[in-house]
MDAnalysis code that builds the backbone (N, CA, C; Angstrom):
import MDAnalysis as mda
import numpy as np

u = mda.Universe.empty(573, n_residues=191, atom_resindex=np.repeat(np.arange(191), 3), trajectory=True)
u.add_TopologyAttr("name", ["N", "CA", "C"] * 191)
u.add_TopologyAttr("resid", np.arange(1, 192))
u.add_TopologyAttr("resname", ["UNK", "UNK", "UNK", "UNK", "UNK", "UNK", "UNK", "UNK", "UNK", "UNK", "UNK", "UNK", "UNK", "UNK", "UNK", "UNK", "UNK", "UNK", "UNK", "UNK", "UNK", "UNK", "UNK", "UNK", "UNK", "UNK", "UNK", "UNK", "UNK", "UNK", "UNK", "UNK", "UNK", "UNK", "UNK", "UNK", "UNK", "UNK", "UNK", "UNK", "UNK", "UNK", "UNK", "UNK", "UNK", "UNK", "UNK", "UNK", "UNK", "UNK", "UNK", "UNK", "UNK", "UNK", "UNK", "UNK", "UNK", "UNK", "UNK", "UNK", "UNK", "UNK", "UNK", "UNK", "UNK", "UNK", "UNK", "UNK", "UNK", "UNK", "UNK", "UNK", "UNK", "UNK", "UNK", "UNK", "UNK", "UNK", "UNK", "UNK", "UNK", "UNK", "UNK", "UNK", "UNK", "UNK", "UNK", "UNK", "UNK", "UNK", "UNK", "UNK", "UNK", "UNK", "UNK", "UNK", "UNK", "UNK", "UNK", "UNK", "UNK", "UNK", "UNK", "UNK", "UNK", "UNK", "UNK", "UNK", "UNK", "UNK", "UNK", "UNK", "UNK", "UNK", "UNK", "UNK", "UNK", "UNK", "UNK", "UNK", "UNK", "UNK", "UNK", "UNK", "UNK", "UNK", "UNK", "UNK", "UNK", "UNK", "UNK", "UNK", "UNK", "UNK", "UNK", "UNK", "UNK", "UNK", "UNK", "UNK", "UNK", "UNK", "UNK", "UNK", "UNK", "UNK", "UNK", "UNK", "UNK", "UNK", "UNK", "UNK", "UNK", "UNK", "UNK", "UNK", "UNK", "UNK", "UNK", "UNK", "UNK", "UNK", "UNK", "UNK", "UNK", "UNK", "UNK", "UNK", "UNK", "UNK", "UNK", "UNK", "UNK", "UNK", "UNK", "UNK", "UNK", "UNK", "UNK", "UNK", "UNK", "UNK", "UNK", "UNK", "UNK", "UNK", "UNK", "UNK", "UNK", "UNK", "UNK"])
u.atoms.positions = np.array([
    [-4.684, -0.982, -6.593],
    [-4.195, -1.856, -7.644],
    [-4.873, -3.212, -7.481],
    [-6.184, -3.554, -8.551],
    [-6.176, -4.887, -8.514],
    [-5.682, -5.824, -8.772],
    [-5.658, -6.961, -8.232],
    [-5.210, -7.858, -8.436],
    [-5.671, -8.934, -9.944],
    [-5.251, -9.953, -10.136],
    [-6.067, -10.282, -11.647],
    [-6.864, -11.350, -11.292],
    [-7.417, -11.462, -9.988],
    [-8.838, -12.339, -9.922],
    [-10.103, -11.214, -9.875],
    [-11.499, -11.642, -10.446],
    [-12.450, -11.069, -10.703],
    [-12.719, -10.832, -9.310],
    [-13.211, -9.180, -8.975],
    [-13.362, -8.750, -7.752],
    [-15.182, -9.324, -7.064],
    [-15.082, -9.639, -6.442],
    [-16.747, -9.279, -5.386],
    [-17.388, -8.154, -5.648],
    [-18.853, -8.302, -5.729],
    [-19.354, -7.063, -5.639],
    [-18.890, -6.131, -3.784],
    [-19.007, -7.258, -3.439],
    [-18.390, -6.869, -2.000],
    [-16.975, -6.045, -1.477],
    [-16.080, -6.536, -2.251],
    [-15.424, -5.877, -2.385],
    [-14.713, -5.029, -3.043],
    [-15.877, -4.597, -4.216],
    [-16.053, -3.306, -4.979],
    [-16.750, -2.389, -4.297],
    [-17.925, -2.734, -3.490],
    [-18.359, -1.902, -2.668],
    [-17.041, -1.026, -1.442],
    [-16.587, -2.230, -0.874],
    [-15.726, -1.912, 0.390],
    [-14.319, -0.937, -0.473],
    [-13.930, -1.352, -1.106],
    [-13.225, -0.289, -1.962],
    [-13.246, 1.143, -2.454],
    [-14.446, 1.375, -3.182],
    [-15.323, 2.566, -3.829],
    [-15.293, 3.257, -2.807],
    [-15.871, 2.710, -1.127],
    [-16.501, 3.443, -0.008],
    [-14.258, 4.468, 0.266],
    [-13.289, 3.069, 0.548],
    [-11.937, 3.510, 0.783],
    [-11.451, 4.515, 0.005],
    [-11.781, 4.605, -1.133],
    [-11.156, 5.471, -1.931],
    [-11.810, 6.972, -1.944],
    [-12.930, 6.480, -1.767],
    [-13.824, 8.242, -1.379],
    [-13.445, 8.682, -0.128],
    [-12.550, 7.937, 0.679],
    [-12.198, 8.012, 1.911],
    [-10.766, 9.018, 1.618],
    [-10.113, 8.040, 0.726],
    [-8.669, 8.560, 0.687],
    [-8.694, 10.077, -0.036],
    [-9.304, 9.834, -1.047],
    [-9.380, 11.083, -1.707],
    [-9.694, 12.065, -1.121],
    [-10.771, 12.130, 0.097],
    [-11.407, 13.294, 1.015],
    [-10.405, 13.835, 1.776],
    [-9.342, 12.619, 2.448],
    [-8.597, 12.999, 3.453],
    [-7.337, 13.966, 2.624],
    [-6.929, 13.397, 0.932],
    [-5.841, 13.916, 0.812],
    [-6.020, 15.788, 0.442],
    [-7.698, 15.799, 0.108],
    [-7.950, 16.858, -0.091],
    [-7.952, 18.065, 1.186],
    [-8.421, 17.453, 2.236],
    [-8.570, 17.883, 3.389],
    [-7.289, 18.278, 3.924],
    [-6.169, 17.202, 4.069],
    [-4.524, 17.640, 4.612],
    [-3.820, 18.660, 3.878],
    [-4.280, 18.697, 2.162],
    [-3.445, 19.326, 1.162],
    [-4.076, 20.828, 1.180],
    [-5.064, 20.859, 1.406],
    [-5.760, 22.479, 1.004],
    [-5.708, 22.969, 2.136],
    [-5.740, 22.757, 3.656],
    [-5.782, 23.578, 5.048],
    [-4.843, 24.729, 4.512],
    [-5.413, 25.929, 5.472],
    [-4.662, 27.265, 5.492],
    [-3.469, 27.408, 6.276],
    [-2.101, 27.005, 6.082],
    [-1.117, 26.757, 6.882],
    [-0.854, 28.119, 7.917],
    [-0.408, 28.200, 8.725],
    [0.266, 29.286, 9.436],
    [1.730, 29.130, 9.779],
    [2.134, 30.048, 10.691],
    [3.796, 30.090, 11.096],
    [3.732, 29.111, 11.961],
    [2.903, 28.685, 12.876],
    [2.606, 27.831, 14.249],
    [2.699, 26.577, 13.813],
    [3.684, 25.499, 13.568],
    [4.248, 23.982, 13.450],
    [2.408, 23.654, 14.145],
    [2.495, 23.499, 15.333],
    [1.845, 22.778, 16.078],
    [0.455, 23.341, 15.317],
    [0.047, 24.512, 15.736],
    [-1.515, 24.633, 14.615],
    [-1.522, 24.070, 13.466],
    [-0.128, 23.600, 12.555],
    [0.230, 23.008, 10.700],
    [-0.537, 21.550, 11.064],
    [0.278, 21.090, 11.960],
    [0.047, 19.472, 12.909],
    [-1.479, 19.112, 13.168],
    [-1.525, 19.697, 14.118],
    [-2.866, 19.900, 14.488],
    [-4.475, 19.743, 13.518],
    [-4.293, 20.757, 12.613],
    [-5.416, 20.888, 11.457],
    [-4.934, 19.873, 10.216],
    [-3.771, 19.537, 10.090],
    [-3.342, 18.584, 8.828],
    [-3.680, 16.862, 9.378],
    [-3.628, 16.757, 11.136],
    [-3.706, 15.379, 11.518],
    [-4.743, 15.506, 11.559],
    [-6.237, 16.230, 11.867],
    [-7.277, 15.481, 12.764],
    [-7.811, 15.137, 11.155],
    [-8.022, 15.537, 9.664],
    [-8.145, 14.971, 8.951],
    [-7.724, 13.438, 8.437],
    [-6.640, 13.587, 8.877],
    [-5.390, 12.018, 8.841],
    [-6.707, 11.330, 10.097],
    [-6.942, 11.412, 11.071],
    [-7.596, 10.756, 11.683],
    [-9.032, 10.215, 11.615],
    [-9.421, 11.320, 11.011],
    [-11.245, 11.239, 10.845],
    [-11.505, 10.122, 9.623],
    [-10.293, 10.007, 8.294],
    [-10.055, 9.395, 8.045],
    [-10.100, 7.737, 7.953],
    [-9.098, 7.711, 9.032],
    [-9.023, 6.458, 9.277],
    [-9.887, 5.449, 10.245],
    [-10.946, 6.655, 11.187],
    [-12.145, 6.709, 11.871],
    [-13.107, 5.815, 10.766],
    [-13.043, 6.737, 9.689],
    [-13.971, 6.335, 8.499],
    [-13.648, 5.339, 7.784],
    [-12.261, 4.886, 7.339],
    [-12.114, 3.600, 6.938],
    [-12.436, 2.518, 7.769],
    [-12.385, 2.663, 9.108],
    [-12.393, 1.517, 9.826],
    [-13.993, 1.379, 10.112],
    [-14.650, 2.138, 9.998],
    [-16.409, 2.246, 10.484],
    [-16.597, 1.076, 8.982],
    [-16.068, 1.812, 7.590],
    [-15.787, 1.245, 6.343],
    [-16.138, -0.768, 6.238],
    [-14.632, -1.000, 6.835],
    [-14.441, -2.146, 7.001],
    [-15.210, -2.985, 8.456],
    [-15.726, -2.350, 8.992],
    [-17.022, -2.764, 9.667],
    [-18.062, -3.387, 9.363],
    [-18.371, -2.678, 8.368],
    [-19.570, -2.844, 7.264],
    [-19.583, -4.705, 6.728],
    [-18.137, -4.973, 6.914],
    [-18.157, -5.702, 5.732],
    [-17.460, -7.045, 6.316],
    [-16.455, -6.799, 7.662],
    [-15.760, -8.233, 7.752],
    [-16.402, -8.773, 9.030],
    [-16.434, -10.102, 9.195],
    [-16.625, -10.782, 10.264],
    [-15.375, -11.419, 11.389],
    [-14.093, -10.869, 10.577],
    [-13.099, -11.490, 11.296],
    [-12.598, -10.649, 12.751],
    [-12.592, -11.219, 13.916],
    [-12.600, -10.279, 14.877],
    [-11.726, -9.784, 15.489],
    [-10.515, -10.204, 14.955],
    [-9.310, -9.279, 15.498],
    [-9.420, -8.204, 14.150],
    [-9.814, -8.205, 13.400],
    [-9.472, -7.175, 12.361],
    [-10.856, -6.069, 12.905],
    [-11.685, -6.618, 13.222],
    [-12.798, -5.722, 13.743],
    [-11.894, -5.223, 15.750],
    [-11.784, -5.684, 15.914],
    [-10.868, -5.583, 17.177],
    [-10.239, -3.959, 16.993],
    [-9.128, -4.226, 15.855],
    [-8.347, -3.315, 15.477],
    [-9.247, -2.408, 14.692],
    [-10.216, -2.005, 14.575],
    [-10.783, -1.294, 13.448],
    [-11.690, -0.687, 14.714],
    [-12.273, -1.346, 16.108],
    [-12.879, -0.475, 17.003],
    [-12.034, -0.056, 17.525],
    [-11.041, -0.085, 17.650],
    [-9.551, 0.479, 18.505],
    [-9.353, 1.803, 18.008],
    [-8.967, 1.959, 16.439],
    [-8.510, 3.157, 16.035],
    [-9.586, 3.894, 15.906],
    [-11.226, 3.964, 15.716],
    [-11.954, 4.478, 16.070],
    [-12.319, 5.134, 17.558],
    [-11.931, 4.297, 18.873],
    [-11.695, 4.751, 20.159],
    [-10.620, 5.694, 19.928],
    [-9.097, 5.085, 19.547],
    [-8.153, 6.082, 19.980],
    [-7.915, 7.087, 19.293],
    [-8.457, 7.037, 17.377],
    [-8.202, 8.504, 17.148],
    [-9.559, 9.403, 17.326],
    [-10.606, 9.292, 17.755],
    [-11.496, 10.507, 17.984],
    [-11.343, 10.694, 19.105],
    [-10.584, 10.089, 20.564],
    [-9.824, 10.932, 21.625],
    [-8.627, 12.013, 21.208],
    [-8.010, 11.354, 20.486],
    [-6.964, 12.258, 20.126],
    [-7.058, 13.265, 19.179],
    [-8.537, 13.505, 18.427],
    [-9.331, 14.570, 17.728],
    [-10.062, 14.908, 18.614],
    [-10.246, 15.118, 20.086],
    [-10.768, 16.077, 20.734],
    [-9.706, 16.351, 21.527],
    [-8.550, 15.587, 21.884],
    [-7.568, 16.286, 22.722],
    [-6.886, 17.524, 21.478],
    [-6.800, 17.325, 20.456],
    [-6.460, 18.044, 19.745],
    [-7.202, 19.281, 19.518],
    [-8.217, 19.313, 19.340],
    [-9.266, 20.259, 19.179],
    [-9.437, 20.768, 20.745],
    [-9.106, 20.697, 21.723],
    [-9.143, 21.252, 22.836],
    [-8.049, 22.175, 22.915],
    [-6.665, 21.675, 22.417],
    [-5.437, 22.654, 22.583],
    [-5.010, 23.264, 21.299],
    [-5.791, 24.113, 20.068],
    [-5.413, 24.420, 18.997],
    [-5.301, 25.179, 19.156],
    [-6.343, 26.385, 19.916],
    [-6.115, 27.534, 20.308],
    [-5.144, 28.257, 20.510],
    [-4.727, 26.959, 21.840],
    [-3.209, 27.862, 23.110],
    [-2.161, 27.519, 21.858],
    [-2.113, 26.604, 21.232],
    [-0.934, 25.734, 20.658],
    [-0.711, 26.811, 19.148],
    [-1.551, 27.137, 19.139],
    [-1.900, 27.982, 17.900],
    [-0.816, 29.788, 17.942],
    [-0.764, 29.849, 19.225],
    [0.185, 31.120, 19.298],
    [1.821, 30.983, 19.598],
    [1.642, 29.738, 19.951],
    [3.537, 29.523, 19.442],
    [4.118, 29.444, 18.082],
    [4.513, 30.778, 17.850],
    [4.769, 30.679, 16.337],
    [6.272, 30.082, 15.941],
    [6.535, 29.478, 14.756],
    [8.235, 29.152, 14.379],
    [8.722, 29.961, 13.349],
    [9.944, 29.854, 13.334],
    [10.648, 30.488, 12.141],
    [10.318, 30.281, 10.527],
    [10.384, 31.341, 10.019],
    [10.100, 30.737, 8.499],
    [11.436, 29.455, 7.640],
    [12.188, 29.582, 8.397],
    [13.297, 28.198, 8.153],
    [12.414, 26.995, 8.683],
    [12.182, 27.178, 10.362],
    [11.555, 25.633, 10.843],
    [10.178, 24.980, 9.737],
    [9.278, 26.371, 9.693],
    [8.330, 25.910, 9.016],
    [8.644, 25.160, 7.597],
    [9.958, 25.943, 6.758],
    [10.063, 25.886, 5.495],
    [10.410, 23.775, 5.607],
    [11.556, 23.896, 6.149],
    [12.418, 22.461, 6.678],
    [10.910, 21.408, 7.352],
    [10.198, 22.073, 8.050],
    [8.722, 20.813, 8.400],
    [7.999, 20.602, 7.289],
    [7.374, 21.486, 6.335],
    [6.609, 21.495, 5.541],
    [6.924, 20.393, 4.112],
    [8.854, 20.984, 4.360],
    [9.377, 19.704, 2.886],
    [9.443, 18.136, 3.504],
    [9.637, 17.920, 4.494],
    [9.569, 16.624, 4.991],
    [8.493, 16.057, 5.198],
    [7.829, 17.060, 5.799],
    [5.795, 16.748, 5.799],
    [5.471, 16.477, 4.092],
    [5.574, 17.249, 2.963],
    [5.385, 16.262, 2.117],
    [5.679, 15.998, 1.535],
    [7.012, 15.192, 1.653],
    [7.778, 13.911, 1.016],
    [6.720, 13.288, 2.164],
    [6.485, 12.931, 3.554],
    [6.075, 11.474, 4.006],
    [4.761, 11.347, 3.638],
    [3.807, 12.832, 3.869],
    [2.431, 12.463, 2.832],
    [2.348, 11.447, 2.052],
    [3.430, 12.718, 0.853],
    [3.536, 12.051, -0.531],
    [3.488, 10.338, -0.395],
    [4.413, 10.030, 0.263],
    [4.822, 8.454, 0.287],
    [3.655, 7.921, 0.728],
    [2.783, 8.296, 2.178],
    [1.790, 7.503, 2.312],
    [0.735, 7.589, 1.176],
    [-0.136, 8.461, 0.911],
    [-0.942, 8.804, 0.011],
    [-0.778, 7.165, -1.076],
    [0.759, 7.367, -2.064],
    [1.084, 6.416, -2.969],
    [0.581, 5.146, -2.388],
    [1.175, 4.686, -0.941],
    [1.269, 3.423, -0.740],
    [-0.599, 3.359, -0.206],
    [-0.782, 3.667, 0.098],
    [-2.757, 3.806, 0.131],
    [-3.363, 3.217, -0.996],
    [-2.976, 4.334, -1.937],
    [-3.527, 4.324, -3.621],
    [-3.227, 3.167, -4.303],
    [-1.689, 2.527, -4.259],
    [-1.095, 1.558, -4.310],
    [-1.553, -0.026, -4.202],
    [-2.229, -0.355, -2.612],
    [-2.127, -0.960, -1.774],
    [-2.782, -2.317, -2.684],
    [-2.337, -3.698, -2.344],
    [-2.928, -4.843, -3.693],
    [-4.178, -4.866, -2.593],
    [-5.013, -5.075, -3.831],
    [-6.137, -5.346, -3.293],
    [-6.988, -6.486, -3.802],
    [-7.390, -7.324, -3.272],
    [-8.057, -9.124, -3.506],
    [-9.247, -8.850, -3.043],
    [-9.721, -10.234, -3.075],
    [-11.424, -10.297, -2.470],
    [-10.812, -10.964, -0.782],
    [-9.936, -10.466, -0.514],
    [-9.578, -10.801, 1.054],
    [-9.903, -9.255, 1.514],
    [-10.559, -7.931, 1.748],
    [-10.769, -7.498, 2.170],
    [-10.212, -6.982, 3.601],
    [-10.302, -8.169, 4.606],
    [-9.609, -7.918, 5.702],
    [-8.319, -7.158, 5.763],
    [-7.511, -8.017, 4.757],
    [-5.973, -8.224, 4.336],
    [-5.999, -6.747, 3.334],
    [-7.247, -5.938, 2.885],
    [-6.689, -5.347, 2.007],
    [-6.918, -3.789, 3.231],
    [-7.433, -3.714, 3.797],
    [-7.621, -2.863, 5.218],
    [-6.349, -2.819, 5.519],
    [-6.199, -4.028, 6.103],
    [-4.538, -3.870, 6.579],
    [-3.719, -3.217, 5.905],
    [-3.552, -3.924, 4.669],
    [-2.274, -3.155, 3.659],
    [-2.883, -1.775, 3.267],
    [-3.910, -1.096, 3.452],
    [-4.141, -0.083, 3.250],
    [-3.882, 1.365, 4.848],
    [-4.456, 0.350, 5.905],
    [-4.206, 1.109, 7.060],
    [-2.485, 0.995, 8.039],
    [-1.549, 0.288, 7.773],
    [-0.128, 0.248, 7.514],
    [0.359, 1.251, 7.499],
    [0.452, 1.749, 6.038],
    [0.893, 3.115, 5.481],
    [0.444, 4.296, 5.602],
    [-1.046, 4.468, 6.548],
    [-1.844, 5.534, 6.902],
    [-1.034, 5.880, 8.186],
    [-0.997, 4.569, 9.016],
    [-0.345, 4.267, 10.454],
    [1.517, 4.740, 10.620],
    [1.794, 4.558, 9.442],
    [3.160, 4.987, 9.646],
    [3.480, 6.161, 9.037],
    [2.424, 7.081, 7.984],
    [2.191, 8.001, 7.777],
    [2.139, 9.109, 9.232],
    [1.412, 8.504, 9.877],
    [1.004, 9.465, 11.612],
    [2.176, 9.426, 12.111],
    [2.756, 8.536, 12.598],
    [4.033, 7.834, 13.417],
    [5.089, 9.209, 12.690],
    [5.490, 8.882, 11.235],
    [6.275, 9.662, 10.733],
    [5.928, 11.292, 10.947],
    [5.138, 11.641, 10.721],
    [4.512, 12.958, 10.715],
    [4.480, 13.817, 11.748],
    [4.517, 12.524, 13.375],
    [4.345, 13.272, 14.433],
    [5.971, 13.283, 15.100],
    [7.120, 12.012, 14.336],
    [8.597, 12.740, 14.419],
    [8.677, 13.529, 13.938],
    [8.358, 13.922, 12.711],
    [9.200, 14.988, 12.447],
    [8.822, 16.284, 12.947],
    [7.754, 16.584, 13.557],
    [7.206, 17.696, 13.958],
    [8.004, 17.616, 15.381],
    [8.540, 16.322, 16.340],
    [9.334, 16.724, 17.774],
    [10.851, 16.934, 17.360],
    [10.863, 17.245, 16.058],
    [12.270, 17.952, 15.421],
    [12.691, 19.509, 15.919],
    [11.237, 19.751, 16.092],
    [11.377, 21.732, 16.138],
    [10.846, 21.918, 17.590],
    [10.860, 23.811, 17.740],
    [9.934, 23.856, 18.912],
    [8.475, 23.980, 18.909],
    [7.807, 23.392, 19.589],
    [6.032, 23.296, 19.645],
    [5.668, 23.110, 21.092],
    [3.933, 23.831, 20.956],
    [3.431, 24.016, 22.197],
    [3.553, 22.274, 23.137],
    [4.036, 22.525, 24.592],
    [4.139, 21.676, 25.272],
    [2.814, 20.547, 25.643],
    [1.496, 21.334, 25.326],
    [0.517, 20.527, 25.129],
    [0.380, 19.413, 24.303],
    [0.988, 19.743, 23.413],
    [0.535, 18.482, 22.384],
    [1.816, 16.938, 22.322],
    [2.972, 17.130, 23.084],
    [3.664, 16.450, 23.401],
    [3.364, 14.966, 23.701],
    [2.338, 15.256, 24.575],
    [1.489, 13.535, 24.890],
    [0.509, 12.999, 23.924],
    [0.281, 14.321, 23.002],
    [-0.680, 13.710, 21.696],
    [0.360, 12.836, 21.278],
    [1.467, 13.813, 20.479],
    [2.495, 13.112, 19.622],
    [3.047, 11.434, 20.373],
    [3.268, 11.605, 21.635],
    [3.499, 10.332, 21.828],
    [2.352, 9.473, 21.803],
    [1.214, 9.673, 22.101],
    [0.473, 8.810, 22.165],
    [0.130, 7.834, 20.883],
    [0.473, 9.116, 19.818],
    [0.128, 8.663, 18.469],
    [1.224, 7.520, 17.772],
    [1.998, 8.183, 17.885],
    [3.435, 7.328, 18.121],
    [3.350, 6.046, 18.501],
    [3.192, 5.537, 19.693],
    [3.069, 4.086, 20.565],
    [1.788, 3.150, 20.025],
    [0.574, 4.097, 19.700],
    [-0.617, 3.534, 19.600],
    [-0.600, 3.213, 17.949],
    [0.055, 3.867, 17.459],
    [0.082, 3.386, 15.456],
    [1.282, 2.589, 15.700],
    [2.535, 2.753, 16.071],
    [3.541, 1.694, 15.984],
    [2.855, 0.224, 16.395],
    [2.345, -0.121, 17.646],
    [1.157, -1.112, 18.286],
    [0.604, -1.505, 17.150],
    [-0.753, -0.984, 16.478],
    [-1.400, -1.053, 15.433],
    [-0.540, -1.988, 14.327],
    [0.141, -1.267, 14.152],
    [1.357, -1.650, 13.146],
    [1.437, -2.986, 13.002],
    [2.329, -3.266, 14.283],
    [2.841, -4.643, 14.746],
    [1.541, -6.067, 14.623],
    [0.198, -5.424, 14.883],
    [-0.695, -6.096, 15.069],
    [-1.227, -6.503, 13.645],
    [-1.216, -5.356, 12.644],
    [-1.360, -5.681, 10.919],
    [-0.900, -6.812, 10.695],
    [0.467, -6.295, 10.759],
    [1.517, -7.082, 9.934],
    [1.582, -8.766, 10.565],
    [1.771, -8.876, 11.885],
    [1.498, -9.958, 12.652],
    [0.266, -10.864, 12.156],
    [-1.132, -10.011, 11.961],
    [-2.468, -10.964, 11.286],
    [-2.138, -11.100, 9.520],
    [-1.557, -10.423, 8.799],
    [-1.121, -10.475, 7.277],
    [-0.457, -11.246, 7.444],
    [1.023, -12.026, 8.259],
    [1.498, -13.278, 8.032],
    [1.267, -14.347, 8.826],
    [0.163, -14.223, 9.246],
    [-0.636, -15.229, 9.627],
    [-1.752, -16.135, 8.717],
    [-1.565, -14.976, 7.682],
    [-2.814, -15.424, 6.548],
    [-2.107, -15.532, 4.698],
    [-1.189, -16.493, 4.936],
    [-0.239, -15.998, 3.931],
    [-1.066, -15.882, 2.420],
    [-1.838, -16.101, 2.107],
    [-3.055, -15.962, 0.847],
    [-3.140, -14.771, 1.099],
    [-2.904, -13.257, 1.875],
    [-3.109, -12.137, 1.766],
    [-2.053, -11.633, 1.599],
    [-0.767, -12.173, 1.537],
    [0.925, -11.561, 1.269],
    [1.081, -10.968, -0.271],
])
């Protein structure tokens, strides 16, 4: 959603690049071949959610000079392509714990209602020729998208491997989080 000042070519560029971003990822989470296995659903629906946000942040690289926002943008590039190979290391084993067609039915409707919600607030997100500020309000709702996604999946039973993913993801997007929102009201021209 733009805003009603005339945009930058700059940040028509940095935009165009986000949205080919978002669109890839929602295609990628929405079409996977689900199975009975929660943790294989998790597994193949997040490392898209991640590669993602890998790619938005390489994105906003391109383009800002401000260095806590570049700070935070080499961060989630470090921590989610660890956690897309810890993932991709245990899909296999994690892949034969199967759940009930209730657990799956009950994960799958909550999985997307919170999609749903992030996706909107992505698509949503105001966007100015502050760029920095529009990263943020765009990577927020990606961040609490994960956070949400990886409670509701320690709702059911799942392979014990991926337990330290889920937390990790958990602590390291809540963190993230705190750090957005903290530089957005620091810069109140981006509120």
């Amino acid at each position: 959603m733009f805003s009603q000042q005339r945009i930058s070519d700059v940040t028509k560029n940095y935009l165009c690049r986000f949205y080919q971003i978002l669109d890839n990822m929602i295609v990628e989470m929405t079409d996977v071949e689900l199975t009975d296995s929660l943790s294989h659903n998790f597994i193949v629906q997040m490392i898209p959610h991640h590669r993602a946000a890998i790619e938005m942040s390489h994105n906003i690289l391109r383009y800002t000079t401000c260095v806590p926002v570049q700070d935070i943008a080499c961060n989630i590039i470090q921590e989610q392509t660890k956690s897309i190979e810890n993932m991709q290391q245990i899909l296999s084993c994690c892949s034969k714990l199967e759940n009930s067609e209730q657990e799956c039915c009950l994960y799958q409707k909550r999985f997307h209602r919170i999609t749903q919600t992030m996706f909107t607030q992505m698509q949503d997100a105001c966007s100015t020729n502050d760029i920095n500020a529009n990263f943020m309000r765009e990577m927020i709702p990606h961040h609490e998208g994960a956070i949400s996604m990886s409670q509701n999946l320690l709702r059911f039973p799942i392979c014990p491997e991926l337990l330290p993913i889920l937390r990790a993801i958990i602590t390291s997007q809540r963190e993230g989080v705190q750090k957005m929102r903290r530089l957005l009201q620091c810069n109140p021209a981006s509120n």
